[in-house]
C-alpha positions as CSV (number, residue, x, y, z in Angstrom):
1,X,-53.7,24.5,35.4
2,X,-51.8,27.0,33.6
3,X,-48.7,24.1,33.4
4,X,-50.9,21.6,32.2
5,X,-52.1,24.5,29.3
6,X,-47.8,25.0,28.4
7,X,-47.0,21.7,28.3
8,X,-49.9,21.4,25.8
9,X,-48.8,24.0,23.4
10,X,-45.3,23.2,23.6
11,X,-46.4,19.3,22.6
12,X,-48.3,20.8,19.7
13,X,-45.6,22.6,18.8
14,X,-42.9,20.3,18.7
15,X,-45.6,17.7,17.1
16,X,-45.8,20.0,14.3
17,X,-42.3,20.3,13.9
18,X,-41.7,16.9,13.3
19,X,-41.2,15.5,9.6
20,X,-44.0,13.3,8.3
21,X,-43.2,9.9,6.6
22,X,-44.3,10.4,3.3
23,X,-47.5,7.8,2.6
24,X,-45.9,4.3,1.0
25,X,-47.7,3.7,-2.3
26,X,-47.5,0.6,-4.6
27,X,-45.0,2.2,-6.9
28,X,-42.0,1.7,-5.0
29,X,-38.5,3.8,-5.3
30,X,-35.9,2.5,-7.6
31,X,-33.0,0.7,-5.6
32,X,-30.8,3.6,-7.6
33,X,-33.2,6.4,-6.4
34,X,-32.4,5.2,-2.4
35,X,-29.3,5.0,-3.4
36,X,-29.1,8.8,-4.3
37,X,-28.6,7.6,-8.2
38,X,-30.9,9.1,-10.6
39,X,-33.2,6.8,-12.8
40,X,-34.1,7.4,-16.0
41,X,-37.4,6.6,-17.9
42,X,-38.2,5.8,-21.3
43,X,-41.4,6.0,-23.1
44,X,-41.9,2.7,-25.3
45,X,-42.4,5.1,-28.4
46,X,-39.2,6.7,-27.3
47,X,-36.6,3.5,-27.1
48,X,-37.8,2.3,-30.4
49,X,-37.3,5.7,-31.6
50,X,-33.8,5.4,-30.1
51,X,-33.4,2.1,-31.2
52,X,-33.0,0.4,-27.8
53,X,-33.8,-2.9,-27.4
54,X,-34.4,-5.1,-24.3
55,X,-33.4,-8.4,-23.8
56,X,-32.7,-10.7,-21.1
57,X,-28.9,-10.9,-19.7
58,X,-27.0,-13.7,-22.0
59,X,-23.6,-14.9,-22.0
60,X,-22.5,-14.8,-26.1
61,X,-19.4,-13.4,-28.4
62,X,-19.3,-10.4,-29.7
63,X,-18.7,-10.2,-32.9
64,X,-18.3,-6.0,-33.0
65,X,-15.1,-4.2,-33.1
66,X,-14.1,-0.7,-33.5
67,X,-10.2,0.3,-34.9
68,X,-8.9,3.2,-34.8
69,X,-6.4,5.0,-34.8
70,X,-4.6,7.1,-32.7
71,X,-1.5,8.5,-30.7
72,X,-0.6,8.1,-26.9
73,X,1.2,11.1,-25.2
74,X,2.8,10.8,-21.9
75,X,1.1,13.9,-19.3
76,X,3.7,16.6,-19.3
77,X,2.9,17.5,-15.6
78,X,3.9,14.1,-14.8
79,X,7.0,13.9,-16.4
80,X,10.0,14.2,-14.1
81,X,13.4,15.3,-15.1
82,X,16.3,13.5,-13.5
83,X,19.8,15.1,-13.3
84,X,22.5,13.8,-11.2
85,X,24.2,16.0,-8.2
86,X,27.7,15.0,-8.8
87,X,29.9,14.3,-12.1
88,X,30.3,10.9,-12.9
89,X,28.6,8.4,-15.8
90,X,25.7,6.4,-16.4
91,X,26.9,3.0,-15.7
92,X,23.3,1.2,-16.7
93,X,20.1,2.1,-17.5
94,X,17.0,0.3,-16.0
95,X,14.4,1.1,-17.3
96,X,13.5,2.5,-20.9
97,X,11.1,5.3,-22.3
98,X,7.5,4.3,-21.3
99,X,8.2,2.0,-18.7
100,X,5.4,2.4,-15.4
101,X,7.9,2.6,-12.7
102,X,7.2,2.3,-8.8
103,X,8.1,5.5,-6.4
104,X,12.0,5.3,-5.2
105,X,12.8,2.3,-7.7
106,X,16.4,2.6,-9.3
107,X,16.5,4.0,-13.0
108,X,19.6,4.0,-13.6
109,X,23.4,3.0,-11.9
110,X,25.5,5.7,-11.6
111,X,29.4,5.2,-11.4
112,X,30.2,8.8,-9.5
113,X,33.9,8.6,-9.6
114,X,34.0,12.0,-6.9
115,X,32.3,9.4,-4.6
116,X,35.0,6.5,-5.5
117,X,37.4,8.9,-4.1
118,X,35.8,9.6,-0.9
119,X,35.5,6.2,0.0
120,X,38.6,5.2,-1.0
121,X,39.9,7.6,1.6
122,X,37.7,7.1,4.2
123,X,38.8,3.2,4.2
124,X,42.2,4.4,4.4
125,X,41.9,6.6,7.2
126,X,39.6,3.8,9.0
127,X,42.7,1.2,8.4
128,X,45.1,4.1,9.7
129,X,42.9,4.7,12.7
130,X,42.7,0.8,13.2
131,X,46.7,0.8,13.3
132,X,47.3,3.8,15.6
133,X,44.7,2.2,18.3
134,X,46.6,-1.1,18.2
135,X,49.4,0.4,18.4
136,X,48.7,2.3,21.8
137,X,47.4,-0.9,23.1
138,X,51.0,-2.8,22.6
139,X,52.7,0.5,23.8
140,X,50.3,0.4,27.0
141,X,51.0,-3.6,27.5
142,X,54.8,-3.0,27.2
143,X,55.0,0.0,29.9
């Protein structure tokens, strides 16, 4: 008996709980209100006050423009300064003042005459290298 009496109260409680379903009405929500959007409403008195019209979607040409004028700025956190890490010249620029340019794209060719050198002597020492080991291998024939 005494279960029967718990399990009772601890339906009633948990019924309780529970979130009711709020009654459906014939004014339904606004697509934008389910949506989480907020919807606005006029007054009739209050559009024509405003001067807002209503009309039924059409395809047409305008015939309204606006000009203006103005001035376009680049962002100066989003400018980047590029300097090179080695002496050398600008052999040809790429791309010119305003130009939208992709990450790692090449602005410039850069003749680094430092680097010139370095290869230079790394293909001679390659060639040298080349000649010692074919010369060990006729020396190692011959004996």
């Amino acid at each position: 008996m005494r279960i029967t009496i718990v399990i009772g109260l601890a339906w009633v409680v948990f019924a309780s709980c529970t979130r009711r379903q709020p009654s459906v009405t014939e004014d339904k929500p606004h697509e934008a209100e389910r949506e989480g959007g907020k919807v606005i409403e006029m007054k009739a008195e209050a559009q024509e006050h405003a001067g807002v019209r209503v009309a039924p979607v059409q395809i047409r040409q305008l015939t309204d423009h606006l000009e203006v004028t103005g001035t376009v700025q680049p962002v100066d956190s989003r400018v980047g300064h590029v300097r090179p890490i080695a002496s050398g010249r600008i052999a040809e620029v790429r791309v010119r003042v305003g130009d939208r340019v992709d990450r790692d794209a090449p602005l410039a060719s850069f003749d680094n005459i430092e680097a010139g050198d370095l290869v230079s002597q790394y293909r001679s020492a390659r060639a040298e290298l080349q000649r010692l080991k074919t010369h060990n291998r006729r020396n190692e024939l011959d004996a």
